[in-house]
C-alpha positions, 0 to 999 in steps of 0.5 A, a space after each residue: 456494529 449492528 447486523 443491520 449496518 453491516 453490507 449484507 451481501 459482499 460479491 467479490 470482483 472475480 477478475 480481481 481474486 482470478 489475478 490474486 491466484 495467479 500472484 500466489 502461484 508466481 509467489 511460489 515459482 519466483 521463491 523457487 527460482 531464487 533458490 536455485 538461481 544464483 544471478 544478481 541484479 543492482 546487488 539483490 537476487 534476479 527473482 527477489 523483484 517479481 516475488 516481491 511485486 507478486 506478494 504486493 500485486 496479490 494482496 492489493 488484488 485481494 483487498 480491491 476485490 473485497 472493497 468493491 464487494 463493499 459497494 451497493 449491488 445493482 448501483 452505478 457505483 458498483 458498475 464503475 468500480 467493476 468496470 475500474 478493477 477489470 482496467 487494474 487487472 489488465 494493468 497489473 498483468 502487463 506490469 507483472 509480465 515485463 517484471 517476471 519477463 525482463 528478470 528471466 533475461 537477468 536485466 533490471 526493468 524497473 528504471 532501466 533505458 539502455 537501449 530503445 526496446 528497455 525504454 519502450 519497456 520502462 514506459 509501458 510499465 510506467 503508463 501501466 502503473 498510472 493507470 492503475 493509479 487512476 483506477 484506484 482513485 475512482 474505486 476510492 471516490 466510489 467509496 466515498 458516495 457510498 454506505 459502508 456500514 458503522 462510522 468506525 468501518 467506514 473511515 478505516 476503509 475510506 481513509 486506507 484508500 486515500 493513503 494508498 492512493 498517496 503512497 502509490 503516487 509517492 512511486 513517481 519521487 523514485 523516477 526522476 534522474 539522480 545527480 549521479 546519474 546526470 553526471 555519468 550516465 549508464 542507461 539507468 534513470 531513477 532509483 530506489 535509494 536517495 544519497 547512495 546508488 542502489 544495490 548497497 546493504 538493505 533489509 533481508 527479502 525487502 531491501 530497504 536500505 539500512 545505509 541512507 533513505 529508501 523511497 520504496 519505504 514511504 510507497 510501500 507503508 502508504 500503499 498498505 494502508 488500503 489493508 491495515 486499516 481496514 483489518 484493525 477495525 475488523 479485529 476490533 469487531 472480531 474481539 467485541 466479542 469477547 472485550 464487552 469495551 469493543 461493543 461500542 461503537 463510539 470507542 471503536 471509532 475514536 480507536 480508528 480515528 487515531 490509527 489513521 491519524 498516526 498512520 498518516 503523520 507516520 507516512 509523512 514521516 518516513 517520506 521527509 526521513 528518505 527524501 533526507 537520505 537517512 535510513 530507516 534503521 538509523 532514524 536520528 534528530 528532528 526525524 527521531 525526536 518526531 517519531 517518539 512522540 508520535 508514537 507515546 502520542 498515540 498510545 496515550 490518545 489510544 488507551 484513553 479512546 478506550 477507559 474514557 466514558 462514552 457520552 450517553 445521548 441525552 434528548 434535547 426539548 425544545 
């Protein structure tokens, strides 16, 4: 990549980076506070929730504000997008508020209609959510219509865009009602896990469930393509400097383009392996079997994105 094709001024989107600053502080509070507050809530800490959301809600607001600051200065694009991470920022603050909120009075928020006022809760937070969801589709669409630089940059920021928009939406798969809780209900509807009732073992900090399938885990690995991609073709960038193999655009598309194909055939992995109910430390026949090659697939095509000759242009006469 050429100077020339790089954005030449980023602005990041303030109200985005304010919220980021706020999510660092309530990272350090919420670590605090479960360090000194022994209560539990669905067999985890009452505080491991909003440290959790907090690093989540601040690494997006990170990532939208820099993606944003890719946009034409002075365009409508711009303006749209501007006017959709300010509606995000609003979004996230009364998601985040009723999270920290309800953990303080050692109660679930997230699935939980006991009682009138929690149902009022959950559906704030649910329509909160969406429209957050809404908002990152149209920043999405913005960077569709819009340069972003080599071809290499370009589809790692558009493509991580359109997978967090699927793994934010793979959310909803978590709302519907279980078969246990149809048959004795407790005032809780929805949960994270498929074929056990949440609270079992899980992953330390994050929870995932080593005993059956977790949802959390498709929603999360989609939700984070918005970063991943993005900063592999940034290290690429960052090692052309020293690797003269880097310096050609074409191999740093081609290595862009597998990752996003694996990183989607993966996404799509993880879903089938929860909505299964297996676990994610504990991946066996079809699920396994799909994930081996996958993965020796993507090596391969990777190291010979990388050995293999680029094709000089050659001019065509007439």
């Amino acid at each position: 990549m050429t100077t020339a094709d790089r954005p030449t001024e980023i602005v990041w989107h303030r109200p985005l980076l304010w919220l980021a600053a706020a999510m660092a502080a309530l990272t350090v509070f919420a670590t605090v506070a479960a360090l000194v507050d022994a209560r539990v809530v669905t067999g985890a800490d009452v505080w491991l929730k909003p440290l959790k959301f907090a690093l989540s809600v601040g690494i997006y607001s990170l990532t939208l504000s820099w993606l944003i600051g890719q946009l034409a200065r002075g365009g409508k694009l711009r303006r749209v997008a501007w006017a959709a991470g300010a509606v995000s920022v609003l979004g996230l603050v009364i998601e985040m508020v009723i999270i920290v909120g309800v953990a303080a009075t050692g109660e679930s928020s997230h699935f939980n209609v006991s009682t009138p006022f929690h149902t009022v809760l959950w559906a704030v937070m649910a329509f909160s959510i969406v429209v957050v969801w809404m908002m990152t589709l149209v920043v999405s669409i913005a960077l569709f219509r819009n340069p972003l630089g080599d071809r290499a940059r370009t589809i790692a920021i558009r493509a991580g865009a359109v997978l967090a928009i699927v793994g934010m939406g793979l959310a909803f798969l978590m709302t519907g009602p279980t078969a246990a809780q149809l048959d004795d209900y407790q005032g809780i509807v929805g949960a994270h896990t498929v074929g056990v009732a949440d609270g079992g073992p899980g992953l330390p900090i994050l929870g995932w469930s080593t005993v059956a399938g977790d949802l959390r885990i498709p929603h999360f690995i989609g939700m984070h393509a918005l970063q991943v991609l993005p900063i592999m073709v940034i290290v690429l960038e960052l090692l052309s400097a020293r690797l003269p193999r880097f310096r050609s655009e074409a191999v740093r598309f081609r290595l862009a383009a597998i990752a996003t194909a694996t990183y989607a055939v993966a996404l799509v992995l993880v879903t089938v392996q929860s909505l299964a109910g297996q676990s994610i430390v504990q991946p066996s026949g079809a699920i396994l079997a799909a994930g081996i090659v996958v993965a020796a697939a993507s090596v391969i095509a990777a190291v010979l994105a990388v050995v293999v000759p680029v094709p000089s242009k050659v001019a065509i006469r007439a």
